[in-house]
Wavefront OBJ file of the C-alpha trace (Angstrom):
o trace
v -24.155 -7.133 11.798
v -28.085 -7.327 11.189
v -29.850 -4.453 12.650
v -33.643 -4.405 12.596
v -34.698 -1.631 10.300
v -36.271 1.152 11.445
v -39.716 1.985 10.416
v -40.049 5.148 8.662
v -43.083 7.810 7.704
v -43.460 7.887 4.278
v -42.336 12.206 5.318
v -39.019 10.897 6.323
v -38.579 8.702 3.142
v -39.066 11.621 1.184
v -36.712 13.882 3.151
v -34.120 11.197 2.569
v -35.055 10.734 -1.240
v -34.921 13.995 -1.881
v -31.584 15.374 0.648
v -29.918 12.808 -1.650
v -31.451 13.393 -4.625
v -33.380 16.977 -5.790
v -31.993 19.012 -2.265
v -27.954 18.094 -3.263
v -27.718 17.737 -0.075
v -29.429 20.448 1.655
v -31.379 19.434 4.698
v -32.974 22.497 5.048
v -34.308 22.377 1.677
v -35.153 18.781 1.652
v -36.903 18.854 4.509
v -39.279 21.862 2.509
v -39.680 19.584 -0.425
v -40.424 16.845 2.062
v -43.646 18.764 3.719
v -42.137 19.501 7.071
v -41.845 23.558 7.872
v -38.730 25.844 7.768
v -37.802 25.277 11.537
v -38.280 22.062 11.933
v -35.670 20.446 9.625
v -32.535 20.282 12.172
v -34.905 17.736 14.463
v -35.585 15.714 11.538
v -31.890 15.660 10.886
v -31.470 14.143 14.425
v -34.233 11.659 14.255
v -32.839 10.189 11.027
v -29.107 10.690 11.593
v -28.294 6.888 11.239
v -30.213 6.858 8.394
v -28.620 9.849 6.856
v -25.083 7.944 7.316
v -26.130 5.049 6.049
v -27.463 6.486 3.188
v -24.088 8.655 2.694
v -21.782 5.492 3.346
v -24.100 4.145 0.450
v -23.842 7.062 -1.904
v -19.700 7.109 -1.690
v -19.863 3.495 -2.286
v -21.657 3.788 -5.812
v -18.949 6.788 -6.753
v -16.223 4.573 -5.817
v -16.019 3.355 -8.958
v -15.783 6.742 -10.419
v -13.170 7.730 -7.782
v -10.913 5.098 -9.104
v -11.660 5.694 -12.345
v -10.763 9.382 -12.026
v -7.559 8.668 -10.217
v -5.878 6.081 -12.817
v -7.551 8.537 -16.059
v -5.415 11.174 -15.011
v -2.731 9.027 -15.321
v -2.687 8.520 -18.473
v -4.030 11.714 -20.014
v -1.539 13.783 -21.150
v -3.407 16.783 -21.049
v -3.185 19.364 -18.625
v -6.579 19.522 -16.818
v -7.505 22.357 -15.133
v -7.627 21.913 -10.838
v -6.075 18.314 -11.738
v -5.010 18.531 -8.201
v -8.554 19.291 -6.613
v -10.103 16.263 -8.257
v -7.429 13.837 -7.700
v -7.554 14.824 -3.965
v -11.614 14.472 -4.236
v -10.939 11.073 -5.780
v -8.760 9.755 -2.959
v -10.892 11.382 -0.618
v -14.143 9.528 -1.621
v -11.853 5.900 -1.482
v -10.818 7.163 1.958
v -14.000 7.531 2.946
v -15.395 4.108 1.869
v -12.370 2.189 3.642
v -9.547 1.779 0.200
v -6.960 3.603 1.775
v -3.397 4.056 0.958
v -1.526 1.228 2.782
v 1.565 2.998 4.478
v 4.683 0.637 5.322
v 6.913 1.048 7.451
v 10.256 -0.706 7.333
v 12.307 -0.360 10.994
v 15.860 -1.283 11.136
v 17.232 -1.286 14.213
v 20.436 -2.454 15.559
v 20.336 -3.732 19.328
v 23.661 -3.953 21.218
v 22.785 -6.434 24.047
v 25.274 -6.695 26.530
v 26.099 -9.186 29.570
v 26.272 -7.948 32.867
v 27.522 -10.802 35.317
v 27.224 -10.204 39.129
v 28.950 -11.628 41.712
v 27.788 -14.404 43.603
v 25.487 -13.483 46.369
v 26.318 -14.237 50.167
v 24.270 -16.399 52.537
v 21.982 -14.349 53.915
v 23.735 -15.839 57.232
v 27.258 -14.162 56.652
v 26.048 -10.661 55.927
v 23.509 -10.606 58.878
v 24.221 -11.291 62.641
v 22.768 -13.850 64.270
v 20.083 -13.415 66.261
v 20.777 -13.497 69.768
v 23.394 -10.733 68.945
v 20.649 -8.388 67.802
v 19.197 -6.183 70.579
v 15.608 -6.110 70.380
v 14.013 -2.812 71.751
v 10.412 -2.403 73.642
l 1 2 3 4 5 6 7 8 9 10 11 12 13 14 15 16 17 18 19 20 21 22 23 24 25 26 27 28 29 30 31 32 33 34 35 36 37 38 39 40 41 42 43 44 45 46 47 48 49 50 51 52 53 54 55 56 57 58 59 60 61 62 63 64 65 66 67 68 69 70 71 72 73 74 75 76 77 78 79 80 81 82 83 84 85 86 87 88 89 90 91 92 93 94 95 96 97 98 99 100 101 102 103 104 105 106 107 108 109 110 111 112 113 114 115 116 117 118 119 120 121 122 123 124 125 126 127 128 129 130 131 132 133 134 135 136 137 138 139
């Protein structure tokens, strides 16, 4: 899916630069190293929000690697690390995030019991309705 890229002021390429880089995320104090004033950094947000998400999608995608790496390390160290938990759970979270997910299966057993139900024969539609010059018709 090629999208024509949007044309940005060389103010927004800083905000982005530095949200991502020097602000650690921080759009209020990107958008001060960036030029624009104190107030004015949630509109800047929502003028570059596709941006800002691409940009993000990008960042988790470079960690990746280090997400993986993180979760199969602490697999085989045998030391205890301290909050083990809290970075394993970051790990995952990050290869959530970028789309390598933990691939669930579900195996369904189920026994079906189909039975046969036979029905009589139906009737002629002649025997089990009088004929017509025996019904009455009302005006």
């Amino acid at each position: 899916m090629n999208r024509p890229k949007t044309e940005l002021t060389e103010k927004q390429e800083v905000f982005l630069d530095k949200l991502f880089g020097d602000a650690n995320g921080n759009p209020k104090i990107a958008g001060e190293l960036a030029g624009y004033s104190k107030q004015s950094y949630p509109k800047v947000v929502r003028n570059l929000k596709k941006e800002i998400i691409q940009r993000a999608e990008n960042y988790l995608a470079v960690h990746a690697p280090k997400a993986a790496m993180q979760i199969t390390g602490m697999m085989d160290d045998n030391a205890i690390l301290p909050q083990a938990n809290i970075r394993l759970e970051a790990a995952k979270q990050v290869l959530d995030r970028i789309g390598i997910i933990k691939k669930d299966q579900i195996d369904i057993n189920m026994k079906a019991v189909h039975g046969l139900f036979i029905l009589p024969k139906k009737d002629d539609i002649k025997d089990v309705l009088p004929p017509l010059e025996e019904l009455e018709i009302k005006k």
